[in-house]
C-alpha positions in Angstrom: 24.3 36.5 24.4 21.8 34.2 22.5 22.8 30.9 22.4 24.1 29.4 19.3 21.4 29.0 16.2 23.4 24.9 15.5 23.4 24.3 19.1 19.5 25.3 19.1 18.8 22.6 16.9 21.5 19.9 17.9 23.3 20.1 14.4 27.0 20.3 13.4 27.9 23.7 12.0 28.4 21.2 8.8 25.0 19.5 8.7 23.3 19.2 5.1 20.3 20.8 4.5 18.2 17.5 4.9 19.8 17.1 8.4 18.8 20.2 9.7 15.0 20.0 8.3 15.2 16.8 10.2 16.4 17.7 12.9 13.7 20.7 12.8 11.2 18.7 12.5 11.8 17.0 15.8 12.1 19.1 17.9 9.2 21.2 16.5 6.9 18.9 17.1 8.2 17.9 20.4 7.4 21.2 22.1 4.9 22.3 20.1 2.2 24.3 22.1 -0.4 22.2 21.1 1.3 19.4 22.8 2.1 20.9 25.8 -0.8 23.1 27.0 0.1 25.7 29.7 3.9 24.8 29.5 5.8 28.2 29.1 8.9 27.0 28.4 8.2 24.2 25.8 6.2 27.1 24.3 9.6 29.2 24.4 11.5 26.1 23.3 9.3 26.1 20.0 10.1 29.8 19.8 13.7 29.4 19.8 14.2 26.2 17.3 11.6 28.2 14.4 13.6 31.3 15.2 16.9 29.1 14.2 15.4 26.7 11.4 14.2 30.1 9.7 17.8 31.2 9.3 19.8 28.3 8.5 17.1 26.6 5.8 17.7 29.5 3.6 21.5 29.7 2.2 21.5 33.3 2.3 20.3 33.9 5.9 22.7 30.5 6.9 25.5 32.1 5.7 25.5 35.7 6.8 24.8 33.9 10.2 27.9 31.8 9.5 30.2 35.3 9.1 28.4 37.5 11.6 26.8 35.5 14.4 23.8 36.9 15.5 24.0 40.2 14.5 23.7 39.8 10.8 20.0 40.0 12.0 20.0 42.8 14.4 18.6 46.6 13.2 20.5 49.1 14.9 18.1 49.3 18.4 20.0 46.1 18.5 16.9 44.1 18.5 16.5 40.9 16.7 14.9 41.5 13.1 13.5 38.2 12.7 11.3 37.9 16.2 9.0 34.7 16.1 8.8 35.1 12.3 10.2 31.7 11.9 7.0 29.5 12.4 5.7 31.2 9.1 8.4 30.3 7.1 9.7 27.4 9.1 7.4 24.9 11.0 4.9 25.4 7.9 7.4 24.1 5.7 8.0 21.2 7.2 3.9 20.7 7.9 3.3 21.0 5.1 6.0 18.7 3.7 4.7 16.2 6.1 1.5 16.0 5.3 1.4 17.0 2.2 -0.5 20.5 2.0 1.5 22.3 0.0 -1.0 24.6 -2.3 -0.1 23.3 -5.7 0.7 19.6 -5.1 -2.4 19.5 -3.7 -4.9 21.0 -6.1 -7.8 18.3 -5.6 -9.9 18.7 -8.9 -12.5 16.0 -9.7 -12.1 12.7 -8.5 -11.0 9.6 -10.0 -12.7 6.8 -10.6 -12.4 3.4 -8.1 -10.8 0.4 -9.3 -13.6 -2.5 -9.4 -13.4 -6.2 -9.0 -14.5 -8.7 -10.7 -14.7 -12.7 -10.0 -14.7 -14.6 -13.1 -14.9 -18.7 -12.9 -13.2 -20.7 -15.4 -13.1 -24.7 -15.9 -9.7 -26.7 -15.3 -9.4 -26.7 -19.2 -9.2 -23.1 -19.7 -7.0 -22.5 -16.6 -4.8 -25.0 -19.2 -5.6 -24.2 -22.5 -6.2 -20.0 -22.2 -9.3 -18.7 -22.9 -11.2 -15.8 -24.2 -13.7 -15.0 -22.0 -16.5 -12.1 -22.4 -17.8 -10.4 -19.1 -20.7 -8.2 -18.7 -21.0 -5.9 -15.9 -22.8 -2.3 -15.0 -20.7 0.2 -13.8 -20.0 4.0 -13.6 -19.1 5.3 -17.2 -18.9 8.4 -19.1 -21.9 10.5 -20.0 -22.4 10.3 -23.8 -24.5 13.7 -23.8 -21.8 15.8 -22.1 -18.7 14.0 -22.7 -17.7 13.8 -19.3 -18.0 17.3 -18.8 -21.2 17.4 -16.6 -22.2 20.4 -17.7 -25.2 21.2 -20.3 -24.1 21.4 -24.3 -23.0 24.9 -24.8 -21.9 25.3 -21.4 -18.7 24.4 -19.5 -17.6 24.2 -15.8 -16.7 27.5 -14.1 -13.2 28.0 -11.6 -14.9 27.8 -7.9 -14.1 31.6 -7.1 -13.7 30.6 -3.5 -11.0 28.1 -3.7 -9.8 29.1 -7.0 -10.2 25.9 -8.5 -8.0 23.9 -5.6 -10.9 22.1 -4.1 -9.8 23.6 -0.8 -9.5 26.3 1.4 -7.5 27.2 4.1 -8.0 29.0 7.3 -5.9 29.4 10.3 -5.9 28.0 13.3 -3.0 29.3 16.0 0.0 28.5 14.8 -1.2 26.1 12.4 -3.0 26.5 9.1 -5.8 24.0 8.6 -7.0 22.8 5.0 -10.2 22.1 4.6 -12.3 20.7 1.6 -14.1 24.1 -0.2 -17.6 23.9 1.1 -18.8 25.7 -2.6 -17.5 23.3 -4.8 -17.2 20.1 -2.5 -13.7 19.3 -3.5 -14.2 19.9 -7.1 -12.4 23.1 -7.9 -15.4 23.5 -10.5 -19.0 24.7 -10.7 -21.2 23.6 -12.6 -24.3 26.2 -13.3 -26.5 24.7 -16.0 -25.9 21.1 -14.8 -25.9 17.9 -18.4 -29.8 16.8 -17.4 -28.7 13.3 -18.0 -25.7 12.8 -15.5 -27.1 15.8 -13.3 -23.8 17.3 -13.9 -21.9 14.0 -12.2 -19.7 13.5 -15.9 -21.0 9.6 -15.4 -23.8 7.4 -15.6 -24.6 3.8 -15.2 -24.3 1.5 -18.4 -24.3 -1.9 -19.2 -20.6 -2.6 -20.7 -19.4 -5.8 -22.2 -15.7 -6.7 -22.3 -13.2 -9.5 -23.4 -10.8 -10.8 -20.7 -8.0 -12.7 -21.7 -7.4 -15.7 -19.7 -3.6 -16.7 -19.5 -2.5 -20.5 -19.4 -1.7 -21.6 -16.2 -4.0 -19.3 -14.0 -4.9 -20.7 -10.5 -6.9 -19.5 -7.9 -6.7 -15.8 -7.0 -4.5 -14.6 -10.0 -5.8 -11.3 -10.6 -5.7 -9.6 -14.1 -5.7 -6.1 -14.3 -7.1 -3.6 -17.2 -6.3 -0.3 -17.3 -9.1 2.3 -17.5 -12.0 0.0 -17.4 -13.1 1.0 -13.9 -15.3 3.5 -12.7 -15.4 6.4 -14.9 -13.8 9.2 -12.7 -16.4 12.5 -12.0 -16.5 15.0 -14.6 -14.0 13.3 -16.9 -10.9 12.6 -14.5 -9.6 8.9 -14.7 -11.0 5.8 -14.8 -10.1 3.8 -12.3 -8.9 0.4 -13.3 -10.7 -3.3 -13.2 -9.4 -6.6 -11.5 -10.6 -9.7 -12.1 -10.3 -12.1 -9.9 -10.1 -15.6 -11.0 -11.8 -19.0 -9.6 -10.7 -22.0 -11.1 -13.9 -24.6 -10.5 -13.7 -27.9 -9.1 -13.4 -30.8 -12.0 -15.1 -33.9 -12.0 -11.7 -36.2 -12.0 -8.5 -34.1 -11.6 -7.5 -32.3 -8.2 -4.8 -29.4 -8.9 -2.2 -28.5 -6.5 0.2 -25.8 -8.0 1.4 -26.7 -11.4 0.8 -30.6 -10.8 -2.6 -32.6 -11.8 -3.8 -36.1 -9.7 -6.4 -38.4 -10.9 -7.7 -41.4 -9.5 -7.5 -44.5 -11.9 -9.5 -48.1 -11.1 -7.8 -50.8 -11.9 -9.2 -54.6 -12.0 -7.6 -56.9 -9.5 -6.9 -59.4 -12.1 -5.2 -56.6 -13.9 -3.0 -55.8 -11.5 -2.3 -59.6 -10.6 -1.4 -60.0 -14.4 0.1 -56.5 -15.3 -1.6 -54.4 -18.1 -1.7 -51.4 -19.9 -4.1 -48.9 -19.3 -4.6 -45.3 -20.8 -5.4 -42.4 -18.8 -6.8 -39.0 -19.7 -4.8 -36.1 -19.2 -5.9 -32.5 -18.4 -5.3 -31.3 -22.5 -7.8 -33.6 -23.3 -6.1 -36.9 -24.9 -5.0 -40.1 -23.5 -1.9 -41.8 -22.8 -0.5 -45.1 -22.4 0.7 -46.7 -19.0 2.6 -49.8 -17.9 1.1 -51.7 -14.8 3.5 -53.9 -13.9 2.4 -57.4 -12.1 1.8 -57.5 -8.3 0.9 -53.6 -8.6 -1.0 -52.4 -5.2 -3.6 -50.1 -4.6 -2.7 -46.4 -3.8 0.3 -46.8 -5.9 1.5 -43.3 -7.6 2.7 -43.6 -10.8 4.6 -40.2 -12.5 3.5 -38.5 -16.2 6.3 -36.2 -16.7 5.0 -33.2 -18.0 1.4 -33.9 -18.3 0.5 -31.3 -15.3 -0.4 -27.2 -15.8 1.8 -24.9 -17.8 3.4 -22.4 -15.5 2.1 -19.0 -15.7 5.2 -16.9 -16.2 6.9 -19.2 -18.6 8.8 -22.5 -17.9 8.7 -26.5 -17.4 4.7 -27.6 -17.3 4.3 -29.6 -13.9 3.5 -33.2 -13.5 0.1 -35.6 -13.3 0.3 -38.2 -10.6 -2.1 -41.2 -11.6 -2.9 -43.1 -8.4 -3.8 -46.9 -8.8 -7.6 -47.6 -6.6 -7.4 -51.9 -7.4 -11.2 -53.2 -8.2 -11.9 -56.1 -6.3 -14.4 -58.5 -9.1 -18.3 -58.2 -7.8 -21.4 -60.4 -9.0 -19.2 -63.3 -9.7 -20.8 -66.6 -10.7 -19.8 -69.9 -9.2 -17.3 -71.1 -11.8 -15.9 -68.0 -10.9 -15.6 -68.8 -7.0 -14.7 -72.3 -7.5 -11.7 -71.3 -10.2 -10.5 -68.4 -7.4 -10.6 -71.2 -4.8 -8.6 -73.1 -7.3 -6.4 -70.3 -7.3 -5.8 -69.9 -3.9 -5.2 -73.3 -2.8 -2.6 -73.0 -5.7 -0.7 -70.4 -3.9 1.6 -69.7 -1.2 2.5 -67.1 1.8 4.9 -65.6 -0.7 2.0 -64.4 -3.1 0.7 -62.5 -0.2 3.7 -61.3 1.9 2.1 -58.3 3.5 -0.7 -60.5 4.7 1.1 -62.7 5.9 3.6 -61.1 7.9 0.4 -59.0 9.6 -1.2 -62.6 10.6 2.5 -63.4 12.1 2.9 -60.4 14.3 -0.6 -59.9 15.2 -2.1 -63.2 16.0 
C-alpha cells in the first residue's frame, strides 16, 4: 500500500495550499539528487514528495485523492498513472517561483538605464536660504537620430527568433531547467539589422546635459535629492535610470553647524566684559542682532539666540545659534595705560578675582 500522499509531505489533510508548497519546497530541496550524489534513497525520497506535491497543488487531482485514495490515479493494470511526472509539474513550479524564472515575468528586453550620482557643494547660506543651483554633467542619453530605437531611419528592431523576444533561452539540465541569457541577441529580445550609424544601434549616446537642482532649506551633509528619469538613458529606449545628488555643505569662515544649531565665536574686550556691554553678532541669514553682556562676564561663556540656528528640513522649529564669549586681553598699551591698570589693581580686592584666588589658596 503506498504510503499516504499528506504523510509524504508532513502536512495535515487540512493544510492550505501555501502550506503544502511550503512544505514542498523543503523537502524537495533537501533530497534533491544534486545534493546528494550517489544516495539511492534520497534520490527515491525526491521521487516520492514530487509524486505527492503534483497531486495535491492542483484542486482537482487533491480532491479525487481526498475521495478515492490512491487509486483515483491507477489505469486498470493497476499501475500508477502519474509515475515520476511530478518533478515537471511540481519541483519546477516551486524553482521557478523561487528564483524567479518563470517565462513571462521574466521577459528581459533592453536594459534600463543606471541611476547616477552626483556631489554638489553648496555654502552655509544656501543650506539656509534654498537655492537654485544649475549642474552640468555628461552622461548616457537618447540618440536624437533614431529616437532611442537604435536602429537606422526606416528600419525598426526585429523579435530575436531564437528566444522569441525573452532575452533568454532555456535548456535542460537533469531534472532541472537552466535559463540562460540568448547568445543571438545578448539579452535584448531584439535585433537590430541595419544598426542607427550614430549610436551603433546602442539607442544612446554621450551628451553634455545641463540641469537645475533645487536645493531645499535646511540641507546638511549627505541629504540626497533624487530626480526621476535623469539618469542614464536605458538601451534602445527602455528607462532612464534616475539621478542623486549628493550634497556637501562647505566649511564657513565663522559658523560651525551641528544639526539644526549654528556656534560662532565672538571676541570680546576685557574692559568690556569688566564693564558689561552690548554687542551685535551676525547670524547665519545674514543680519545682526543685539546682545546683553552683563558685568564680570568670563571667557568661554555660551550665550543662547533662540531661533537664530538652521530651518529643519521636513518642516518645524528652526534650531538655535550659540555665541561663545573669547575675552581680549588689551595689547600695545602705553604707560598711562599700565600705571592707570596698576591703579586699578591696587584698588581691588580677592573678591574681584574669586576664582584666582581660591586657586592661589589651594595650590600654594
Amino acid at each position: 500500500m503506498s504510503k499516504d500522499y499528506y504523510d509524504i509531505l508532513n502536512v495535515s489533510k487540512s493544510a492550505s495550499d501555501s502550506e503544502i508548497k511550503s512544505a514542498y519546497r523543503k523537502l524537495a530541496m533537501k533530497y534533491h539528487p544534486d545534493r546528494n550524489p550517489d544516495d539511492k534513497s534520497a534520490e527515491n525520497k525526491f521521487k516520492e514528495v514530487s509524486e505527492a506535491y503534483d497531486v495535491l497543488k492542483d484542486r482537482e487531482k487533491r480532491s479525487a485523492y481526498d475521495q478515492f485514495g490512491h487509486s483515483a490515479f491507477t489505469n486498470s493494470n493497476g499501475g500508477q498513472s502519474q509515475g515520476f511526472g511530478g518533478f515537471s509539474g511540481g519541483f519546477s513550479d516551486i524553482f521557478e517561483d523561487m528564483f524567479g524564472m518563470g517565462r513571462e515575468q521574466n521577459k528581459q528586453g533592453p536594459s534600463s538605464g543606471s541611476d547616477l550620482r552626483y556631489d554638489l557643494s553648496v555654502s552655509l547660506e544656501q543650506a539656509f536660504k534654498g537655492d537654485q543651483v544649475e549642474i552640468s554633467l555628461n552622461l548616457p542619453a537618447q540618440c536624437d537620430t533614431c529616437n532611442g530605437s537604435g536602429a537606422s531611419k526606416g528600419s525598426r528592431p526585429e523579435t530575436c527568433s531564437q528566444c522569441g523576444g525573452y532575452g533568454k533561452v532555456r535548456a535542460q539540465q537533469g531534472f532541472f531547467t537552466i535559463e540562460r541569457t540568448c547568445p543571438k541577441c545578448s539579452g535584448v529580445g531584439e535585433i537590430i539589422s541595419n544598426p542607427c550609424s550614430r549610436c551603433r544601434g546602442q539607442g544612446r549616446i554621450n551628451k553634455n546635459k545641463k540641469l537645475s537642482v533645487n536645493v531645499p532649506s535646511g540641507v546638511d551633509n549627505g541629504t540626497r535629492i533624487r530626480l526621476a528619469g535623469e539618469g542614464e538613458a536605458g538601451q534602445r529606449g527602455a528607462d532612464s535610470g534616475d539621478l542623486y545628488i549628493f550634497i556637501d555643505v562647505k566649511a564657513h569662515k565663522f559658523f560651525e553647524r551641528d544639526g539644526r544649531d549654528i556656534f560662532i565665536q565672538v571676541p570680546v574686550s576685557t574692559l568690556d566684559a569688566i564693564l558689561g556691554c552690548e554687542i551685535f553678532v551676525p547670524c547665519i541669514d545674514g543680519k545682526k542682532a543685539k546682545l546683553s553682556i552683563i558685568s564680570g562676564t568670563q571667557t568661554g561663556t555660551r550665550l543662547r539666540m533662540k531661533g537664530k540656528g538652521m530651518p529643519s528640513l521636513r518642516g518645524g522649529s528652526s534650531g538655535d545659534q550659540y555665541v561663545e564669549i573669547v575675552l581680549e586681553t588689551p595689547v600695545n598699551i602705553s604707560k598711562k595705560q599700565q600705571d592707570l591698570i596698576k591703579e586699578f589693581i591696587n584698588l581691588g580686592s580677592e573678591k574681584n578675582i574669586p576664582k584666582t584666588t581660591k586657586f592661589n589658596r589651594n595650590t600654594f
